[in-house]
C-alpha positions in Angstrom: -18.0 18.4 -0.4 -14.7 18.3 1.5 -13.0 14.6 2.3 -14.1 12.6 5.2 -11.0 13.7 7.5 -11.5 17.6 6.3 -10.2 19.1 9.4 -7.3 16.6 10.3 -3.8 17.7 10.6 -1.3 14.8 9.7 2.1 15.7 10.7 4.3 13.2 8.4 7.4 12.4 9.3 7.6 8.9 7.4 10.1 8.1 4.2 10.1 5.7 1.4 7.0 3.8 1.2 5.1 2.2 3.9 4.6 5.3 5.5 4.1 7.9 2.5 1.8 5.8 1.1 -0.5 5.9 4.3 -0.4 9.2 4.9 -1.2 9.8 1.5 -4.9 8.0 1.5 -4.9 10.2 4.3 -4.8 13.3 2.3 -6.7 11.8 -0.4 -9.6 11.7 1.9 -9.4 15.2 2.9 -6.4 15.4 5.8 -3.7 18.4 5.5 -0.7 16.1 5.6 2.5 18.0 6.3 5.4 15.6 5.0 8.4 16.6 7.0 11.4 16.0 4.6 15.4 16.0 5.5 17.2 18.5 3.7 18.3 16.2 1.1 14.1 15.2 0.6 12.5 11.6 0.9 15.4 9.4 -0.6 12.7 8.0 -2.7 12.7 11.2 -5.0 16.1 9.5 -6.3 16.2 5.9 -5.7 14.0 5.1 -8.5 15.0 7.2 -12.2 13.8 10.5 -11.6 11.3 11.8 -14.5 12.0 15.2 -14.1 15.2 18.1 -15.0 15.8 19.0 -11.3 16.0 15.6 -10.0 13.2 16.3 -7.5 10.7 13.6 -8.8 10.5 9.9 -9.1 7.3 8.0 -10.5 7.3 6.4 -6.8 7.7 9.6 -5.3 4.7 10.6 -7.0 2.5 8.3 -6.4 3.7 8.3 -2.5 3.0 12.1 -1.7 0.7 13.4 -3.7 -1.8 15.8 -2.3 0.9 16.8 0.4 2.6 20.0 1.7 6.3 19.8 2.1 8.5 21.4 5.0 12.2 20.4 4.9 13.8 20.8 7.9 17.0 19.3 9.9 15.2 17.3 12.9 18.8 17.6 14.6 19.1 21.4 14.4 17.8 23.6 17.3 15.7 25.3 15.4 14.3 22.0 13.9 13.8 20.9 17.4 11.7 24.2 17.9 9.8 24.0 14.9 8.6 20.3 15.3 7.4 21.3 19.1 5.2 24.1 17.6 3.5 21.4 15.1 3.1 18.9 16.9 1.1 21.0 19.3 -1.0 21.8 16.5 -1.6 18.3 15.1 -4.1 15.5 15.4 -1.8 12.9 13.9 2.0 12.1 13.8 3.2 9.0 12.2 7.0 8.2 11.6 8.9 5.3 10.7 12.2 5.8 11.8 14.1 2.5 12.9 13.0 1.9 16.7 14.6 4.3 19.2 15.3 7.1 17.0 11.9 9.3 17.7 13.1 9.2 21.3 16.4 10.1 20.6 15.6 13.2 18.7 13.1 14.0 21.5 10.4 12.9 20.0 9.4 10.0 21.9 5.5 8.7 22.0 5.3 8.7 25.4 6.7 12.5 25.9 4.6 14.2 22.8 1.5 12.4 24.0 1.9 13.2 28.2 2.1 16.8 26.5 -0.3 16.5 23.7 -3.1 14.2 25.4 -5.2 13.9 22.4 -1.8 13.2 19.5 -2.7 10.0 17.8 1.0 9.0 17.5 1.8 6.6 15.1 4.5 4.4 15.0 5.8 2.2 11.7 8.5 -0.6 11.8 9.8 -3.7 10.0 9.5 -6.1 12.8 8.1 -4.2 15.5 10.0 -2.9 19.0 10.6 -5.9 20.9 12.2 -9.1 20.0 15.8 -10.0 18.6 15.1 -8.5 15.3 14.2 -5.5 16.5 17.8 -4.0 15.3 17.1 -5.2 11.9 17.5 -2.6 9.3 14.4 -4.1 7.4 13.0 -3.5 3.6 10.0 -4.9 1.9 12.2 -8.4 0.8 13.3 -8.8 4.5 9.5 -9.2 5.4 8.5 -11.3 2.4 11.1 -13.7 3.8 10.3 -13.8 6.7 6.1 -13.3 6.4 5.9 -16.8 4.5 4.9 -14.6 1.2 8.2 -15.8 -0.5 7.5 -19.4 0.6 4.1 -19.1 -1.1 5.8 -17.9 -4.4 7.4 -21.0 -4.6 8.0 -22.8 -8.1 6.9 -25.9 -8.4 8.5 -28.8 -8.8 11.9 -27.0 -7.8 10.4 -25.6 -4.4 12.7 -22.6 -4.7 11.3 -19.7 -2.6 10.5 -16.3 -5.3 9.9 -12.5 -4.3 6.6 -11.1 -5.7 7.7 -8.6 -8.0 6.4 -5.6 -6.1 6.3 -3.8 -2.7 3.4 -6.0 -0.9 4.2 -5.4 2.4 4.8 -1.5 2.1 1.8 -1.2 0.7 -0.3 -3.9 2.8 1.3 -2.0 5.9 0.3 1.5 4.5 -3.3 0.5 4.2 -3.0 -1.4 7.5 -2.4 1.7 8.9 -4.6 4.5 7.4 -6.9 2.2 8.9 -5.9 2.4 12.1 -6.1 5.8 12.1 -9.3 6.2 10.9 -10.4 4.3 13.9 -7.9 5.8 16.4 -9.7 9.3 15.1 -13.4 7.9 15.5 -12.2 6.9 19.4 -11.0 10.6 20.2 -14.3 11.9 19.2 -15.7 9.5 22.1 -13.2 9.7 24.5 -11.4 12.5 24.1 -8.5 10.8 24.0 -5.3 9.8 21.7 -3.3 6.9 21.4 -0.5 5.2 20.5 -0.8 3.0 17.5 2.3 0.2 16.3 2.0 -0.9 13.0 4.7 -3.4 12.2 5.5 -4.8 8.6 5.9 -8.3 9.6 2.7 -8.2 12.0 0.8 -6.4 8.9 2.0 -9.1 6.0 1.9 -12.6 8.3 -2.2 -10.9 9.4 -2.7 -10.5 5.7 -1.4 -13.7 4.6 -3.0 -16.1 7.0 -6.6 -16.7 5.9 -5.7 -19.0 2.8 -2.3 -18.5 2.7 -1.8 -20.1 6.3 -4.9 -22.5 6.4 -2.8 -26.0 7.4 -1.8 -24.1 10.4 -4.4 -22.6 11.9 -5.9 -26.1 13.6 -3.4 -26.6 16.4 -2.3 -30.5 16.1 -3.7 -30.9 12.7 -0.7 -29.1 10.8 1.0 -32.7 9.8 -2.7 -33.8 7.7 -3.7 -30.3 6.4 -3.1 -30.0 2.6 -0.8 -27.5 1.8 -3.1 -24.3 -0.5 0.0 -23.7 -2.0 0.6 -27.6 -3.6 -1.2 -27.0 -7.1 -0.8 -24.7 -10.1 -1.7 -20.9 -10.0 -4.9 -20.0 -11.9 -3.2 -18.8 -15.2 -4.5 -20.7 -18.0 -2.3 -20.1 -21.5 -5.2 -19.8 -24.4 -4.1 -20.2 -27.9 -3.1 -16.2 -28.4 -2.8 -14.9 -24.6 -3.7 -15.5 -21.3 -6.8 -15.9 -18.5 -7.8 -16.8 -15.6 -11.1 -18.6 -14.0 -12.6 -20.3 -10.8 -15.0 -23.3 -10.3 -15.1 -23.1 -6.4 -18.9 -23.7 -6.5 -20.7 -27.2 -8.1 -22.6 -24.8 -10.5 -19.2 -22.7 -11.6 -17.6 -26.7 -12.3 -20.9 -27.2 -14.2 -20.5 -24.2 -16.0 -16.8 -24.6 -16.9 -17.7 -28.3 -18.1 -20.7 -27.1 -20.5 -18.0 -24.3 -22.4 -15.6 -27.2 -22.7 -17.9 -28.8 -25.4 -16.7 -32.1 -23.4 -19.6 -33.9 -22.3 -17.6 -36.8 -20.2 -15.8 -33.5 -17.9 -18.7 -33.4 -15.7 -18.6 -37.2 -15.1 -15.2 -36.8 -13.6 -16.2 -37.8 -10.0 -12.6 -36.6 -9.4 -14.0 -33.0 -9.7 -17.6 -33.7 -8.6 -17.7 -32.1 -5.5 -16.0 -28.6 -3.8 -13.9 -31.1 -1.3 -13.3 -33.2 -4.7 -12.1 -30.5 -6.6 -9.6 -28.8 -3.9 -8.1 -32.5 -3.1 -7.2 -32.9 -6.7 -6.8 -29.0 -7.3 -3.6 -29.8 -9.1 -5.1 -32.3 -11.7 -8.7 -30.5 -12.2 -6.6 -27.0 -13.2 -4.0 -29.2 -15.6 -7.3 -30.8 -17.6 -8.5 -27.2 -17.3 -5.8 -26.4 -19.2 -5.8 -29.1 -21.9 -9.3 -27.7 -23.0 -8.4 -23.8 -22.6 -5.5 -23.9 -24.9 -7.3 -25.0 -28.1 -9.3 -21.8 -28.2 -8.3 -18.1 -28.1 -9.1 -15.7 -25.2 -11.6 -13.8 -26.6 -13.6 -17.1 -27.8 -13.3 -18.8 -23.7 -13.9 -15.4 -22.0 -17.3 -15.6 -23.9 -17.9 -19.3 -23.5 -17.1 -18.8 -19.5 -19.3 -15.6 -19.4 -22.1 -17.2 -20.9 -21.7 -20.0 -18.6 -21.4 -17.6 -15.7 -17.8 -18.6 -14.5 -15.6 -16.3 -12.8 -13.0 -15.6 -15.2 -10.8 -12.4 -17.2 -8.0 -11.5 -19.2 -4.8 -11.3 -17.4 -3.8 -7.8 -18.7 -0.2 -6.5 -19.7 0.3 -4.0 -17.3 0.3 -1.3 -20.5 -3.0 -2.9 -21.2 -4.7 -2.0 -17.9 -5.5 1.8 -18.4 -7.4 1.0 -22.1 -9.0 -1.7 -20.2 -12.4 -1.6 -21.0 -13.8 -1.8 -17.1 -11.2 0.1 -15.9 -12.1 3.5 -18.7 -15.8 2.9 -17.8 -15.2 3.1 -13.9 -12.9 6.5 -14.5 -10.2 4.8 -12.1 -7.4 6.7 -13.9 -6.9 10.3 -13.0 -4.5 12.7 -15.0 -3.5 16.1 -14.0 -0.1 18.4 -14.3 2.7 17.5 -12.3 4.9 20.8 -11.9 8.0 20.2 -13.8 7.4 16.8 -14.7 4.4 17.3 -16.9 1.0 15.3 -17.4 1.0 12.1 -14.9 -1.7 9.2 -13.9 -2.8 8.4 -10.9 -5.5 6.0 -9.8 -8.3 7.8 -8.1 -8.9 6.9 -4.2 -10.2 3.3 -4.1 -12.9 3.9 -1.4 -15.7 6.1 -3.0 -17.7 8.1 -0.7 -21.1 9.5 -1.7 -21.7 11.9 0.9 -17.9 13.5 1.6 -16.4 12.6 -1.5 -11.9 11.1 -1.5 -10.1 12.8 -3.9 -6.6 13.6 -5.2 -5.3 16.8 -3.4 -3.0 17.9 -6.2 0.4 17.0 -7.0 3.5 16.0 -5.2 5.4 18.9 -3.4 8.7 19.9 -4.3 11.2 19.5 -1.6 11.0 22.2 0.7 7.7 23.8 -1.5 5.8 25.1 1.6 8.5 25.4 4.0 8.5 29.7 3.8 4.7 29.5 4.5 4.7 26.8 7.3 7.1 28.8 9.4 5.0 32.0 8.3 1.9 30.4 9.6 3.9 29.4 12.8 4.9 33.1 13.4 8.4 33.4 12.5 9.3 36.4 11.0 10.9 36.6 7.6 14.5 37.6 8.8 14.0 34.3 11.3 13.2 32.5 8.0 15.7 33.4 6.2 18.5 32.7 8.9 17.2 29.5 9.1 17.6 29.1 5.2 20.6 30.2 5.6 21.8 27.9 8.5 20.8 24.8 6.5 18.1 23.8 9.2 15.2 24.9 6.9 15.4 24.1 2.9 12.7 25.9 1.1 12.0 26.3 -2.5 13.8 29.0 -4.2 11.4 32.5 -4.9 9.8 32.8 -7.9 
């Protein structure tokens, strides 16, 4: 069976990450997704090592744009002008990224393409959105950690010092925050007929996803000053005497259980720990004594104690650990297939699994330019038009076998 969105034309006209990686869930369930590159390509096919001769791919790149057709064109051009109007018009979706103002500058404006196009779902990403005194901000995934509380959250202790998490959270965050949106912008049409306009900021995204737990002494207004702070205790990473876990005891009857694998009768007496309230007050000295009793055994010997006890609990996995994982191998979440010019690569299959109109990976990244003959083709330019354009370095196409 064809993907969910079968039928869905996604005009991309994102770079680097936050929007890539959108579009591309997009494809995986089913969308044609027409990445519109600049004649250079997507920056990220070099800022990363490329893993290939011609210096077309990145891992990033990869794992960004797979499943997508490629069309690399000069937006500025006439004749990129020209060609954008005749997609558009056949598109259900356009999402770009482009620092606010720039659409509208290239004539590309939301409000134009959809008082034209009536049913576009245009889709707008940004950093910090399009109002505000930021909004002039050139902004990358670090800018909105800072400024989104996540670096604040990172925080060592004792020394306070704000840290980065050590990958692109709020690309990715905003990515799915968007393929969302989409979905749902799509699923309106079908009732009203109608398309919209849909703003997915970074910030808005990462300060959203962050507030449940992350935010919790704020959300009562007045009662920020006596609110413990969520962050003010250890992180759940419990040294073992040859690796590493982690656990929870949220519930009485995970405490119990954690209490019973410790061997330590006197644990459960603590009426420190006793109760859920208990135990988050004095989060800080319930996961230290945690600690005493974890390192005297090796992982293997707690994660069957805790399992038998029914605690929440697992390895904490090297990252070249993860695709031998036992769960991971028995789910299938790793997909291989050939990567033209780079050779064998893995991907992760699409994490929503539909019974009925089943996600999958489309194929592999396009070159820059790969489909850029057939796009035009299919758009009726002639092959001498092509070719001028080629030549006129408004069109960049793949070179003929």
């Amino acid at each position: 069976m064809p993907g969910p969105l079968s039928g869905v034309r996604v005009l991309d006209l994102t770079g680097v990450v936050s929007g890539p990686f959108a579009t591309m869930f997009l494809a995986d369930q089913g969308a044609d997704v027409l990445k519109i590159e600049p004649i250079g390509g997507d920056i990220t096919r070099r800022s990363r090592a490329t893993i290939d001769n011609a210096g077309e791919f990145s891992a990033l790149f990869i794992s960004s744009n797979r499943g997508k057709r490629s069309l690399s064109i000069d937006m500025k051009s006439d004749a990129g002008r020209e060609v954008l109007a005749k997609l558009v018009a056949q598109s259900d979706v356009l999402v770009q990224n482009f620092r606010p103002g720039t659409m509208k500058r290239l004539g590309l404006g939301a409000e134009a393409l959809r008082a034209r196009h009536p049913r576009l779902i245009y889709v707008s990403i940004s950093g910090v959105g399009e109002t505000g005194p930021y909004v002039r901000k050139r902004v990358y995934d670090p800018i909105i950690q800072g400024l989104s509380g996540f670096a604040d959250i990172q925080s060592q202790p004792g020394t306070n010092r704000p840290q980065m998490i050590r990958t692109i959270v709020a690309d990715k965050t905003t990515a799915v925050f968007t393929a969302q949106a989409v979905s749902s912008a799509l699923y309106a049409r079908e009732k009203t007929g109608m398309g919209d306009h849909i703003q997915v900021a970074m910030l808005d995204a990462m300060i959203s996803y962050l507030w449940p737990e992350g935010m919790m002494q704020y959300t009562v207004v007045g009662g920020e000053a006596t609110a413990q702070d969520p962050n003010d205790r250890p992180d759940l990473v419990f040294k073992t005497s040859d690796g590493y876990l982690t656990c929870g005891t949220i519930s009485d009857s995970e405490w119990q259980g954690f209490c019973s694998a410790s061997d330590d009768p006197e644990l459960v007496k603590d009426e420190r720990f006793a109760t859920p309230g208990g135990r988050a007050q004095n989060a800080t000295a319930r996961i230290n004594r945690m600690q005493e009793y974890i390192a005297k055994y090796t992982t293997a010997e707690w994660l069957e104690r805790l399992d038998s006890a029914d605690v929440p609990c697992a390895p904490i996995l090297r990252r070249g650990e993860i695709i031998h994982n036992e769960q991971v191998v028995a789910r299938g979440i790793i997909y291989e297939f050939d990567q033209p010019s780079v050779g064998r690569v893995r991907q992760p299959k699409p994490a929503a699994r539909f019974e009925v109109n089943e996600a999958s990976i489309g194929g592999p990244a396009p070159r820059v330019g790969e489909h850029s003959r057939r796009v035009l083709q299919d758009l009726g330019y002639s092959d001498g038009e092509i070719e001028k354009m080629i030549a006129d370095n408004a069109v960049k196409a793949t070179p003929r076998d």
